[in-house]
C-alpha positions in Angstrom: 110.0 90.9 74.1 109.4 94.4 73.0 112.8 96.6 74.0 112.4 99.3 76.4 113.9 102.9 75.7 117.4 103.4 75.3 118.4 104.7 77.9 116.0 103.2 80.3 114.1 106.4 81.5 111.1 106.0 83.9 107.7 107.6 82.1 106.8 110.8 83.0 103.9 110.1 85.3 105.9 107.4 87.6 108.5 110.4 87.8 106.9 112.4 90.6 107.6 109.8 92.8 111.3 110.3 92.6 110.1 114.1 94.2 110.6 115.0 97.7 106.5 114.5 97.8 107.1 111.6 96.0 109.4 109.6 98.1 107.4 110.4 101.2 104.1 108.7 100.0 106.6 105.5 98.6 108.2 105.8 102.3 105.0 105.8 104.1 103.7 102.7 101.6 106.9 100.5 102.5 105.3 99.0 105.8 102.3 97.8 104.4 104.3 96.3 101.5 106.4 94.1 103.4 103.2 92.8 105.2 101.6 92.0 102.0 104.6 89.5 101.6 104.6 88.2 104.8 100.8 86.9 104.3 102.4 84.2 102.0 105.5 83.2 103.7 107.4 80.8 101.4 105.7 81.7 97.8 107.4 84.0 95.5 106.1 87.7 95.0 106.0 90.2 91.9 106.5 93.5 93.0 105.8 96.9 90.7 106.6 100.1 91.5 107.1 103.3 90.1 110.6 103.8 91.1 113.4 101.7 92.0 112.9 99.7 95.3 114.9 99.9 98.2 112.7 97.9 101.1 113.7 94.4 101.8 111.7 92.1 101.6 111.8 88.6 102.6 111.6 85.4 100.2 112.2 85.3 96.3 110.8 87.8 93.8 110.8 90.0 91.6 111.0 94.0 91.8 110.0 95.9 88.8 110.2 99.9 88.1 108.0 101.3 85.1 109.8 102.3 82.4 109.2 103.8 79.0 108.4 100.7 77.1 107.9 98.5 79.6 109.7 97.4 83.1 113.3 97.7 84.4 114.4 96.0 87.7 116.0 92.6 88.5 114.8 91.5 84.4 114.6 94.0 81.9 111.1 93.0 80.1 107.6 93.9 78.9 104.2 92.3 79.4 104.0 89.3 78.9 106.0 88.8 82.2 108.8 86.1 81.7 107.1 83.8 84.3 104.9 80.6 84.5 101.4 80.8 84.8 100.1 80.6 88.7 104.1 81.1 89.8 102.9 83.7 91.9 101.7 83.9 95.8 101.5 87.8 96.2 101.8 90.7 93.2 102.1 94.5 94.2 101.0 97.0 92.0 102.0 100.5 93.3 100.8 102.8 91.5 101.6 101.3 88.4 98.3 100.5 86.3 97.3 103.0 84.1 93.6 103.7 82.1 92.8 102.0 79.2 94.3 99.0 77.5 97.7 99.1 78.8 96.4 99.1 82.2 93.9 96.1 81.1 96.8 94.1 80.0 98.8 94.6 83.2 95.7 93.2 85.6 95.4 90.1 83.2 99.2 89.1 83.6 98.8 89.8 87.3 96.0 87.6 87.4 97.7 85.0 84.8 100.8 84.6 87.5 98.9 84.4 90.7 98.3 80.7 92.4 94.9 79.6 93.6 94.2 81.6 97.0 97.0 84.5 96.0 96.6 88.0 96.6 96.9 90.7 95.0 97.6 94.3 96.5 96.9 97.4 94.4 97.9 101.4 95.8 96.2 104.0 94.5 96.2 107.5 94.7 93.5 108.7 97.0 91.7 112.0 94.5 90.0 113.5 98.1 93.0 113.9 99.3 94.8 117.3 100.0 97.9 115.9 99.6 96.6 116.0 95.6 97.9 119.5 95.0 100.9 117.7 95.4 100.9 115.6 91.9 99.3 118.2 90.4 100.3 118.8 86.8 102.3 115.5 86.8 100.1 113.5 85.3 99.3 110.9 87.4 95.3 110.4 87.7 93.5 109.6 90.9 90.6 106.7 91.0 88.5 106.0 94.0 88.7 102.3 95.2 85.0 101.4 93.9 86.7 101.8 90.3 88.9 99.5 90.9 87.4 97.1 93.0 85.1 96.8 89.5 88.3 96.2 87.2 89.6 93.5 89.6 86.5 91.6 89.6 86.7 91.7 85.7 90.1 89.6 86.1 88.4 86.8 88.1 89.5 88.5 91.5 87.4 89.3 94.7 88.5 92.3 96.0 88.6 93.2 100.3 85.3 95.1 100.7 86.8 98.0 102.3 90.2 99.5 101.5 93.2 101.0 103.5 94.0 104.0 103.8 97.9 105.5 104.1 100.2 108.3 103.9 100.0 111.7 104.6 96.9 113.9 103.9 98.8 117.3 103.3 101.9 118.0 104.8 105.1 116.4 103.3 106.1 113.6 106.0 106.0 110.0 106.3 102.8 108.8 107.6 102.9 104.9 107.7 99.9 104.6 110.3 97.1 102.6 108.0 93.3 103.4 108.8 90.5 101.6 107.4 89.1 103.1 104.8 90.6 106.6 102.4 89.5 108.8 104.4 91.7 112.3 103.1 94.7 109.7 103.2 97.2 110.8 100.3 97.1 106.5 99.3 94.8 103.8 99.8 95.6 100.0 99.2 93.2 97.2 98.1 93.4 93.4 98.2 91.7 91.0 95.9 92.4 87.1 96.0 92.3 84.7 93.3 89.5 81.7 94.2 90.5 78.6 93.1 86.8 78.3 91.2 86.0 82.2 89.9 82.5 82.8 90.6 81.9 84.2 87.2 83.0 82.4 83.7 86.2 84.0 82.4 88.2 83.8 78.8 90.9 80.7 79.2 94.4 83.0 78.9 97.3 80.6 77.3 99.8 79.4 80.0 103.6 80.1 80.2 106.3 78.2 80.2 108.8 79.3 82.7 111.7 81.2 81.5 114.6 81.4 84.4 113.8 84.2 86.3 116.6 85.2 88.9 115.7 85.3 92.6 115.6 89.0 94.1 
């Protein structure tokens, strides 16, 4: 696997979430996390962040912060992911998945390592939201959920038709009430499942063996 850096550093746009604004939105996130693992009691679970973890969570996984390079956590690795094809019952990605082909190659191991009938849970940062005065300058960049509803179905998935949204809208606190839809919610999350038969012919990705990866 490609090495990470030295000495492990996060990148610079996950680093605003180790900031007091930050942590809230992380904080306000962790609820609807741990129900996202709950859906598939019994199945193991990929979890990316952009900082170090804390929640528990029940089951076996895997919790993974970005890092410059690649990802640091309970394995120290790059994508490919050291796990089997269809190993997976739920992935988070929050706020991890970037523009362009580094984000493309992220979604396409997510979507390798899910089972049949898996889910996937993506949190994004909401760009109508007051709270984005916040990140400003930091780098991170703000999509609304039709943009990635469209880059979901391009891996084979079929995303919730309306997303949720969470967190605070301007003041610093921890806001972990969910509402249907954005709204001027600082975060929104999206599901999209993996059918058994995708409804729309997709490239054939080489499967994985599996490689020992430790229980969380």
């Amino acid at each position: 696997m490609p090495s990470l850096s030295p000495t492990g550093q996060p990148d610079s746009a996950s680093a605003w979430f180790g900031t007091v604004p930050g942590r809230a939105l992380l904080d306000s996130e962790q609820a609807l996390v741990a129900h996202a693992f709950s859906e598939r009691p019994g199945q193991s679970w990929l979890w990316l962040g952009p900082q170090a973890q804390t929640l528990a969570a029940d089951g076996r996984g895997l919790r993974l912060a970005s890092a410059r390079g690649g990802y640091l956590g309970d394995v120290r690795c790059a994508l490919p992911f050291p796990l089997a094809s269809e190993s997976i019952g739920v992935v988070v990605l929050q706020h991890v998945v970037r523009s362009g082909a580094a984000g493309q190659a992220l979604l396409d191991e997510c979507a390798r390592v899910l089972v049949p009938g898996g889910r996937l849970w993506l949190f994004g940062l909401n760009p109508l939201a007051p709270y984005r005065w916040r990140w400003r300058g930091a780098g991170l960049r703000a999509s609304e959920p039709l943009t990635w509803r469209r880059r979901l179905r391009g891996i084979g998935l079929v995303p919730a038709p309306v997303s949720q949204g969470i967190g605070p809208s301007w003041r610093v606190c921890v806001s972990d009430h969910v509402q249907e839809g954005p709204g001027l919610r600082a975060a929104y999350a999206l599901s999209a499942e993996k059918r058994t038969l995708p409804l729309t012919p997709l490239r054939r990705r080489a499967a994985m063996p599996l490689q020992g990866v430790p229980a969380a």
